[in-house]
Each structure stands twice: as C-alpha cells, then as structure tokens.
C-alpha positions as CSV (number, residue, x, y, z in Angstrom):
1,X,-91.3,-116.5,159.0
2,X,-90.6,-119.7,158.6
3,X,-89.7,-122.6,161.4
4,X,-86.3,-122.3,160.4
5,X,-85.9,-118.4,160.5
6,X,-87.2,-118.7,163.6
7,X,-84.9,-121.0,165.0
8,X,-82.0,-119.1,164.2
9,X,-83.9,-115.9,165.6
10,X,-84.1,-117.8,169.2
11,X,-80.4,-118.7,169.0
12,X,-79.5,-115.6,168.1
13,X,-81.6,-114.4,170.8
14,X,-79.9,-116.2,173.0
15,X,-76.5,-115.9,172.3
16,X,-77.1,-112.1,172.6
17,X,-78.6,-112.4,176.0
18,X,-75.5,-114.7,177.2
19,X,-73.3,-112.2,175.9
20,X,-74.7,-109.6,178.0
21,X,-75.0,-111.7,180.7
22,X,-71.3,-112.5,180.8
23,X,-70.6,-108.9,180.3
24,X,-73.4,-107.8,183.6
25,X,-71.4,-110.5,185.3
26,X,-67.6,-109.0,184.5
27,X,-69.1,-105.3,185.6
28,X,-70.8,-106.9,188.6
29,X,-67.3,-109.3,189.9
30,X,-65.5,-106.5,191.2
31,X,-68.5,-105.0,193.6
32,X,-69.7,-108.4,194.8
33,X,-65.9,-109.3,196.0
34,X,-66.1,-105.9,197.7
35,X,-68.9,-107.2,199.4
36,X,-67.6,-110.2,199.8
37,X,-64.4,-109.1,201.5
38,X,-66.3,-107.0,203.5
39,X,-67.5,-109.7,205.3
40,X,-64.3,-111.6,205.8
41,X,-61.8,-111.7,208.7
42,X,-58.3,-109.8,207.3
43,X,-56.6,-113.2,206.0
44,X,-59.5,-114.1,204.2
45,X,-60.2,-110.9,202.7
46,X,-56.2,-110.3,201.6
47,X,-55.9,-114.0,200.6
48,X,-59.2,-113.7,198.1
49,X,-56.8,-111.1,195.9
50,X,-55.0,-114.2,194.5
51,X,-58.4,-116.4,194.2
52,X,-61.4,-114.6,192.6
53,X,-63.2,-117.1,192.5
54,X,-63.7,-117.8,196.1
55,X,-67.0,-115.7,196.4
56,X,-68.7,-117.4,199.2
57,X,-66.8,-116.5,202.2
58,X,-66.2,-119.2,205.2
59,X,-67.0,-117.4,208.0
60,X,-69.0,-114.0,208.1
61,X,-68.0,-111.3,210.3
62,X,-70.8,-109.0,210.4
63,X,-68.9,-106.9,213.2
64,X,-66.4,-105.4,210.5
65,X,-69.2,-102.7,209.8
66,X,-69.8,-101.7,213.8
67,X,-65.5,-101.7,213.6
68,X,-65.4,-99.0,210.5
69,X,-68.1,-96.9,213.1
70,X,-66.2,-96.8,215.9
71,X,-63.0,-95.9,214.2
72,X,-63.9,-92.8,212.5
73,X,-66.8,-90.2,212.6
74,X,-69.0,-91.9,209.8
75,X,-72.0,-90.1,210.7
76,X,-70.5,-87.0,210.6
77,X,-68.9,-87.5,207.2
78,X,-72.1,-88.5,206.2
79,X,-73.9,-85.7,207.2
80,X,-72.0,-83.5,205.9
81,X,-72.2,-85.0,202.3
82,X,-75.6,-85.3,202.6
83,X,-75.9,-81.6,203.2
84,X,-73.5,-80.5,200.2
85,X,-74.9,-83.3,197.4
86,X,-78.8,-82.3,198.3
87,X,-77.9,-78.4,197.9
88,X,-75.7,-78.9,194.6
89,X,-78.4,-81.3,193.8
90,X,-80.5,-78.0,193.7
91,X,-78.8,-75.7,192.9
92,X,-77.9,-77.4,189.6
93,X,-81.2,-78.3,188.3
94,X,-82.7,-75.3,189.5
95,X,-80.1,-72.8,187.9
96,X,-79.8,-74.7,184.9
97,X,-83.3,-75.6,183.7
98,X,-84.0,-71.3,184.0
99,X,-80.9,-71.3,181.9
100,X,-82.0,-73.7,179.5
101,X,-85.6,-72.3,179.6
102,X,-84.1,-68.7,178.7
103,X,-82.2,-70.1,175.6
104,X,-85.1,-72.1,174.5
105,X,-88.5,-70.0,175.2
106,X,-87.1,-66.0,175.8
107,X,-86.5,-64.1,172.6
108,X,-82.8,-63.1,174.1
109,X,-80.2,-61.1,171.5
110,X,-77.8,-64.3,170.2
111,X,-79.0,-66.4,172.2
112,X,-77.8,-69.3,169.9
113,X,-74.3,-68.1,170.4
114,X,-74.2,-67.7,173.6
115,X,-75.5,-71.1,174.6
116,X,-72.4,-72.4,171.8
117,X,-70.0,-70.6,174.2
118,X,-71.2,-72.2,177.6
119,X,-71.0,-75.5,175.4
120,X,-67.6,-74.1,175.0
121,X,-66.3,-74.3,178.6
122,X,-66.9,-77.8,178.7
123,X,-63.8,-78.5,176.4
124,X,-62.1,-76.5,179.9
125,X,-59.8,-79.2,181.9
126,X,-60.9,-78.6,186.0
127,X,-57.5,-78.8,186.4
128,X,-57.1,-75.1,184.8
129,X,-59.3,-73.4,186.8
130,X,-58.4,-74.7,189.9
131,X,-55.7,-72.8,191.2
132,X,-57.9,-69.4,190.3
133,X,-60.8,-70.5,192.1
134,X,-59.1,-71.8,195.1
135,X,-57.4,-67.9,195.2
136,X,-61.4,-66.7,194.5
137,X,-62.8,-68.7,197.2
138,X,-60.2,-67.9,199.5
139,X,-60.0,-64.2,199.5
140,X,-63.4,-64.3,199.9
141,X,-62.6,-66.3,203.1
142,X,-64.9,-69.8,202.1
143,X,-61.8,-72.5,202.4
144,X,-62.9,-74.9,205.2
145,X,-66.5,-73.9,204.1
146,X,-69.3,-76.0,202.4
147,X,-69.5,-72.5,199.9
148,X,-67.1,-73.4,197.3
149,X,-68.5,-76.9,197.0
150,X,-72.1,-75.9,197.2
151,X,-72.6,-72.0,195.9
152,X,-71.2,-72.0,192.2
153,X,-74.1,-75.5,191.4
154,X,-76.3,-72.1,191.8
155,X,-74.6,-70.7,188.7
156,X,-75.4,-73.4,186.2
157,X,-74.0,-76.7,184.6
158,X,-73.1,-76.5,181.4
159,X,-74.3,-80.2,180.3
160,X,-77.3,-80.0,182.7
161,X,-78.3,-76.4,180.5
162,X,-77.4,-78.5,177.4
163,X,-79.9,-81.5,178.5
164,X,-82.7,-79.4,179.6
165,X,-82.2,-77.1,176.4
166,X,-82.5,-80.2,173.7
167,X,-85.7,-82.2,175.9
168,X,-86.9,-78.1,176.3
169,X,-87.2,-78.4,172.1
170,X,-89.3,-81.1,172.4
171,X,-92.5,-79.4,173.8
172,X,-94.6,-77.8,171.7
173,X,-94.1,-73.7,171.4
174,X,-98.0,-73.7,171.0
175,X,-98.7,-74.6,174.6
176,X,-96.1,-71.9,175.9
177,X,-98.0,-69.3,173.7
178,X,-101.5,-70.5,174.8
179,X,-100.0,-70.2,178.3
180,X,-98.6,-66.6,177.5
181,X,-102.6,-65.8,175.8
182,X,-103.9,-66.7,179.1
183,X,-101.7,-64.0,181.0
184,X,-98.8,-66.1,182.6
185,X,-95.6,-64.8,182.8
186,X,-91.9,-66.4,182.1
187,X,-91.6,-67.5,185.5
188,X,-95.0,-69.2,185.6
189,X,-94.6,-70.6,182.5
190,X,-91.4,-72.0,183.3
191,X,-92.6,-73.7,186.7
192,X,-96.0,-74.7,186.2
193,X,-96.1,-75.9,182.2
194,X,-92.2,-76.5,181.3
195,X,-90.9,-77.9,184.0
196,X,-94.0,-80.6,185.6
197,X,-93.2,-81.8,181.6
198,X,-89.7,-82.1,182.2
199,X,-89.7,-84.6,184.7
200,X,-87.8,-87.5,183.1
201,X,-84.7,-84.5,182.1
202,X,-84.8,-83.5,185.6
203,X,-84.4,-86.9,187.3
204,X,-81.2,-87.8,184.8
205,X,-79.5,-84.1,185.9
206,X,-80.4,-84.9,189.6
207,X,-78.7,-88.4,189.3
208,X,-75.9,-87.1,187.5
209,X,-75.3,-84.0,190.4
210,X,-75.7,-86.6,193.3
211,X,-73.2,-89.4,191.6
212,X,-70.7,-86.5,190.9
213,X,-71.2,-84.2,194.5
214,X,-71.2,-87.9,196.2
215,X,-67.7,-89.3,194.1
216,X,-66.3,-86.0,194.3
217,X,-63.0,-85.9,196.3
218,X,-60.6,-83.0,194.3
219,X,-63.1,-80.8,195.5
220,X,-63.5,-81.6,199.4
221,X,-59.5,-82.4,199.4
222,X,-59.0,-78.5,198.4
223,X,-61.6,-76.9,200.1
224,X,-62.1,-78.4,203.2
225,X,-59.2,-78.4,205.9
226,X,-61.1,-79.5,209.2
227,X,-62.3,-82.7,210.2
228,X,-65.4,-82.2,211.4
229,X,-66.6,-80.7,207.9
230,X,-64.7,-84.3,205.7
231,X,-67.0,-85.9,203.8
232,X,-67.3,-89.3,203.0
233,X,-64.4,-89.7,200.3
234,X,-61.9,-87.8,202.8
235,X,-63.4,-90.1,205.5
236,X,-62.4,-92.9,203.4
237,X,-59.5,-91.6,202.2
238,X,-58.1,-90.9,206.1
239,X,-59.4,-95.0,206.6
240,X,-57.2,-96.2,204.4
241,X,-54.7,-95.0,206.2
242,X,-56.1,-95.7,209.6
243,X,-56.3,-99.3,209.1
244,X,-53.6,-99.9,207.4
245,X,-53.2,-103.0,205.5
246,X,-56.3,-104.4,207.3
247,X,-58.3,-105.1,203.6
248,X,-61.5,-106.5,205.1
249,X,-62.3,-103.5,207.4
250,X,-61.4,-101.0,204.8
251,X,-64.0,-103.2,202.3
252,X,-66.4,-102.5,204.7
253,X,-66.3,-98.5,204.3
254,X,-66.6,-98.8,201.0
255,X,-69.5,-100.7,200.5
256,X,-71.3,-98.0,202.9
257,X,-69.7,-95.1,200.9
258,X,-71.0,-96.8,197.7
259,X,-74.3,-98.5,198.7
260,X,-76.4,-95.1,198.6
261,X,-75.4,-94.5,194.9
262,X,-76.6,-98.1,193.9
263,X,-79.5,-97.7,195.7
264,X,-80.4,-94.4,194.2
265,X,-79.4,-95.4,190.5
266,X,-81.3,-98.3,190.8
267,X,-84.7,-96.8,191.6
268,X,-84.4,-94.2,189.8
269,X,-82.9,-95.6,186.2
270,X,-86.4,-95.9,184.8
271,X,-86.3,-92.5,184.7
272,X,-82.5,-91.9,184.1
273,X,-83.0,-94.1,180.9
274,X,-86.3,-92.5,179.7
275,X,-84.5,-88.9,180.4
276,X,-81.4,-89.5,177.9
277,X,-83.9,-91.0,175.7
278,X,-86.2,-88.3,175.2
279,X,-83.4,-86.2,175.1
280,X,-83.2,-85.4,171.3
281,X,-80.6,-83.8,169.4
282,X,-82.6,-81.0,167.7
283,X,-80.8,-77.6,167.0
C-alpha cells in the first residue's frame, strides 16, 4: 500500500468513526436530558423541552430523587419486579434450552416440524391471545398474582428455543456421543457438556428475558389489580399521574426505573454480542 492509499484509508477511517460518533451521540441525547432534567428544579426541567441544548443544568437538585421515595412505594415496586424478572429470567432459559436441547440432540419423531410450528407462533400478535389467557388465568383464580406473569416463562420462549437450537448446532455431535459412550444420560449431557458450552447463548436469552420482564407493562396492567403487588412500570405509570405536570420529579423515576437495564446491558454486552454472534444460521 502505498502512502497515498493509506491516506485515504485514515480518512475514511475517520469519517466512519465520526459518523458513528454523531449517531452514538443522537441515541445517547435523549437519556442524558433525562438525566439532566432529573436534576433540575420544575421550571428548569419544563423550560429545557424548547432548548436541547442546555445540557448543563444551573442548579442541581439532588433532593428530586429522596421526593420520587417518599411519594410512592418504590421499594416495594421494586421488589416486586425483582422477584417476577429473576423467575421469568429462569424459567425461560431453563425451559427453553431443554427444548432446544430435545430438538437438537434427542432422536424425537418430526422433530424438524415441530420446532417449524413453535417458530410458527411467533408470527401470533399478543394482542390475540390476550383476552383467552386473561379468561385462563382467571378461572384458575391467578389475577392479582405474580403466576400469570411468571409461570408460563416455565413453558418455553419460542426465540429463546430458536437461539439455543442454532448455537446447540454448533457443538460437535462427537462429544455428545463420547459423553453418551461414557454412560451419561440426556439430562447429564444436557447440564454438564451442552450447557457450561453454551454460555455466551445463555447470557443474550437472560438479557433479552430481564429487558422484556423489566419494560413489560401490558402484562402487570392486566394481571395485577392491587398496589402492593405494582411493579415498577405501574409505579411509574401511577407517578405520572401523581405529580402531575411536575417534569423534573417524574425525570427522576425514570432514570431509577431505567438505570438497572443500562447497568446490566452494559456489563454484560461482551457476552450479549459474542452470543448473537456465535449464533449461526445452520438448519
């Protein structure tokens, strides 16, 4: 390569980077004038809507986060998700790796077939099953219970079976059959050779389960009546009305609703990346 060539490789270099750095920075405006308003008194926080660039508050008022505390049950809201995205959490990559391991490893009549049909009800709007579960879950007397939110992650995710199923592919059959020499059976197989390989598929489900159980607020909305079992989107939801039109308060709760997703995406998208990656397409 020439001196040339490689000038025009830097520069393009470059401009590439800036690109994506202007792009990180559009993705990144909204949540820092969250933060941002968060830490404003109410004029401030309203009057930043019309100027975006004002970033740098004058004044910080740390005391908007003790305010959001004191006005609703936080902790309790928090709990409570807590306790429904760690069992989903679970449930999901528990049910679905066996489900993934069956179709991939177990000699199972149409198996092929049958994983195409729980591809299929994927295509399935939520919307249209959500009047017959809600008539389910009710005769069975769960409304206003963590069950409906928590017990059907035990039956399997179709895209989590899907993930484990194609990264499942990848390992070789000869180590399951030199396991399967040496005596082990399916379920030994399963937790002590497949799925210690499978951790990078296992991370990207689990971050996928605890972004959707922690977003989720169709589910919670229909299933949960009293107070005491809200989670953090109802919480948030009943602030917003709470506080009215006071902006830099209701900031505040959001950045707490939203801070342990960040935090967990963060750490963990090493692994997220290196999951979808390794996650081939193989039939």
């Amino acid at each position: 390569m020439n001196r040339d060539e490689s000038q025009r490789s830097l520069l393009a270099s470059v401009a590439l980077y800036a690109v994506l750095a202007a792009i990180a920075a559009g993705m990144l405006l909204p949540f820092i004038w969250m933060l941002r308003s968060s830490l404003c008194d109410d004029r401030e926080a309203v009057a930043a809507m019309e100027r975006l660039s004002d970033l740098i508050p004058t004044a910080v008022h740390p005391e908007n986060y003790p305010q959001v505390f004191a006005a609703i049950p936080l902790w309790r809201y928090l709990l409570n998700t807590v306790i429904i995205t760690v069992c989903v959490l679970v449930g999901t990559v528990l049910s679905s790796s066996l489900c993934a391991y069956a179709f991939t490893f177990c000699r199972v009549p149409y198996a092929r077939k049958i994983f195409y049909g729980v591809l299929a009800t994927m295509m399935l709007p939520g919307v249209v099953t959500m009047i017959p579960t809600f008539i389910l879950f009710r005769h069975l007397g769960w409304v206003d219970t963590f069950k409906p939110l928590i017990v059907p992650a035990f039956c399997g995710n179709a895209f989590a079976i899907f993930l484990f199923r194609q990264f499942f592919l990848g390992i070789p059959g000869s180590l399951i059959e030199a396991a399967r020499i040496d005596g082990a059976d399916a379920l030994r197989i399963y937790w002590r050779v497949v799925m210690p390989l499978a951790r990078p598929v296992t991370i990207t489900v689990a971050i996928f389960s605890f972004m959707g159980t922690w977003n989720d607020f169709m589910g919670p909305l229909i299933f949960l009546n009293s107070q005491e079992n809200w989670t953090l989107q109802l919480g948030l939801n009943s602030f917003i009305g709470l506080v009215g039109s006071q902006m830099n308060l209701l900031m505040a709760c959001a950045v707490m609703v939203l801070l342990p997703v960040l935090v967990v995406f963060f750490c963990l998208q090493g692994h997220f990346i290196r999951g979808i990656a390794m996650t081939g397409l193989k039939g």
